[in-house]
N, C-alpha and C positions, 0 to 999 in steps of 0.2 A: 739886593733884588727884591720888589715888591710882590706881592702875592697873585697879583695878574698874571703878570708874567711865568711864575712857575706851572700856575694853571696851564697856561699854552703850552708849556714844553713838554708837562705829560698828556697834556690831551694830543699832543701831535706824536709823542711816543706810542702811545695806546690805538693811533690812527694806525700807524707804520707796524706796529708791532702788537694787536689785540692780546695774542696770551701767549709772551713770551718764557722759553724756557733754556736752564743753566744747560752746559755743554758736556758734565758729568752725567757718565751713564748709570743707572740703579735701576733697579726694581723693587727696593724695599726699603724704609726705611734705615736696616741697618748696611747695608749696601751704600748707601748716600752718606751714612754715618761713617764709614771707613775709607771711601772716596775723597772726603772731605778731607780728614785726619792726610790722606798721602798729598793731597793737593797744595799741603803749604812750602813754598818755592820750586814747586814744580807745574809746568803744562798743563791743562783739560786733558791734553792729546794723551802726554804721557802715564799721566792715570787712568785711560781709560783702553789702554794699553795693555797694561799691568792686568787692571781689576776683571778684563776681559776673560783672563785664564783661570786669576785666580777664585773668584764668583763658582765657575764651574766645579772646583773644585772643595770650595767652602762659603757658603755665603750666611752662615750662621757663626755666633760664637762660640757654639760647642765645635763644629765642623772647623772654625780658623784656630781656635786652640789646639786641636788635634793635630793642626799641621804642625806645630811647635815653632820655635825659632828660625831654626834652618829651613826650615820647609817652607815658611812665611817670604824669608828674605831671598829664596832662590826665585820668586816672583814680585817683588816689589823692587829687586838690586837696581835696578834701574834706573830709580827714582833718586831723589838728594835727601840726603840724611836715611836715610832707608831704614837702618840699625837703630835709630833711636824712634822711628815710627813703628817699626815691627813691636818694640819693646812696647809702646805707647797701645797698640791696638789690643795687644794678647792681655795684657791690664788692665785694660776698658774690656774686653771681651768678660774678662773673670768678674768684673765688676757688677754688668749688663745680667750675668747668670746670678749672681749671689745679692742682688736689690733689686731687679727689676723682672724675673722671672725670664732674662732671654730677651727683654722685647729693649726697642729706645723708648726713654722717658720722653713726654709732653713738656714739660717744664727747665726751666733754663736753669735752677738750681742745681737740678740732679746733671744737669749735660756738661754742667761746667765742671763738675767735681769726677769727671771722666777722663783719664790720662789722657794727655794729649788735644784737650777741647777745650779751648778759651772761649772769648765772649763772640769773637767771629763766625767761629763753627757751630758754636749754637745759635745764633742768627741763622744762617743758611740752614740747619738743620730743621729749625722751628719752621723756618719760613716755605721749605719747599718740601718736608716732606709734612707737613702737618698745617698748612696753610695760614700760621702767624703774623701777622704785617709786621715781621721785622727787617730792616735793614743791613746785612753784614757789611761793613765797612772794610774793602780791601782796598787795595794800594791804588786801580782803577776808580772807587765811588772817591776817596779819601783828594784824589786833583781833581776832578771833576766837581765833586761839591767846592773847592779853593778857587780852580779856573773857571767854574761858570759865575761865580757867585749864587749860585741856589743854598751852599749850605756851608760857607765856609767855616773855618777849624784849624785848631792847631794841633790836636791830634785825632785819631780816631774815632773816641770815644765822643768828642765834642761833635764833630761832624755827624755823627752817628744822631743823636739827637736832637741835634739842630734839623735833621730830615723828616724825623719823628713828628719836631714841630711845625715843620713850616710843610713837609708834603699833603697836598688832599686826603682825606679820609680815603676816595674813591681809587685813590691810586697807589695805595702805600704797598697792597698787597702784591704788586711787582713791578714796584720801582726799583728792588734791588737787580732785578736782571735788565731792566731797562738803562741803568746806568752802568754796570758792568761792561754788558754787550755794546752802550756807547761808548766805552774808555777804550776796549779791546780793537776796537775796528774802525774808528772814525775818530773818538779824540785820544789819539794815544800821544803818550808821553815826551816824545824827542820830535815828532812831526803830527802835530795836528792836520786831521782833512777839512780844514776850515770849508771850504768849497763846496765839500761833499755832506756837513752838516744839516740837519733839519732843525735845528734852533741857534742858527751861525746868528741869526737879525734880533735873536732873545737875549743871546750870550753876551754876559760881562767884560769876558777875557780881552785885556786890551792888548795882546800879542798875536791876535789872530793871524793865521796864515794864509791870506790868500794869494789867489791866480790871477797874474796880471792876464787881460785879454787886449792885445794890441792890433789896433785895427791895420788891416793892408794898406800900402801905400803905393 
């Protein structure tokens, strides 16, 4: 795909969508920090579920450690893996307290060295609560950059940067949600809305789905 072309597909993203936003609920940084942390293989919906109750109840990491174990996992059971994310947040919690004073770190050094935060969550971390132009590569950007060809990859990390390279300066600061929120509801996975696309006539993808329209006879 040449550099035209992606041009149009976020200036027609940025048309359609001026200042798109992710579908986790937060208020604060660390909020969106533990949102994150529960959202891997699970829902928006379901984490926003969960964090609905639990938020009220702790939305600091002195107040989520105080819940403990059991008190963590009677509000997140719900979720997949729940037990090893509970484990994962109360360890980032103590960590947040004892290097950072309580607050999330700015830097993707310190986010990565956080139980339970690899390089995608501090993507979305940087990027949406601290306004970073980075990219989180999830399983949505990850086909989407393969089947458009805007950024193909063979795995995350490649695609990941290949968007870094080739997206507009002007538009990098949410094109992670611009592609997400396309994989989620128009190019998804097992049935594309080819039809329903605003960059079907840009797109690479030579499997496209579309709708026959057969004239009356």
């Amino acid at each position: 795909m040449n550099a035209a072309k992606r041009q149009q597909i976020f200036e027609r993203f940025r048309a359609a969508n001026p200042e798109p936003r992710g579908e986790l609920q937060y208020r604060t940084p660390f909020e969106l920090l533990i949102a994150v942390i529960l959202s891997a293989q699970a829902t928006d919906k379901s984490v926003n579920l969960a964090t609905h109750g639990l938020y009220r109840v702790a939305n600091t990491p002195k107040a989520m450690l105080a819940l403990g174990m059991d008190g963590l996992i009677e509000h997140i059971k719900r979720i997949g893996l729940y037990r090893s994310k509970a484990k994962n947040i109360l360890a980032t919690c103590e960590l947040l307290l004892q290097r950072h004073a309580g607050k999330v770190p700015q830097e993707r050094e310190a986010l990565e060295q956080l139980p339970g935060v690899g390089r995608k969550t501090a993507n979305v971390v940087l990027n949406i609560a601290f306004g970073h132009p980075t990219i989180a590569v999830d399983t949505h950007i990850f086909r989407i950059g393969n089947r458009t060809g805007i950024a193909p990859g063979k795995n995350p990390l490649e695609v990941e940067q290949k968007l870094l390279k080739f997206v507009p300066p002007e538009f990098r600061l949410h094109a992670h949600h611009w592609l997400i929120l396309h994989g989620r509801y128009v190019c998804k996975a097992r049935k594309p809305e080819c039809a329903q696309c605003l960059i079907e006539d840009l797109c690479e993808f030579r499997g496209k789905v579309r709708t026959e329209v057969q004239s009356a006879k």
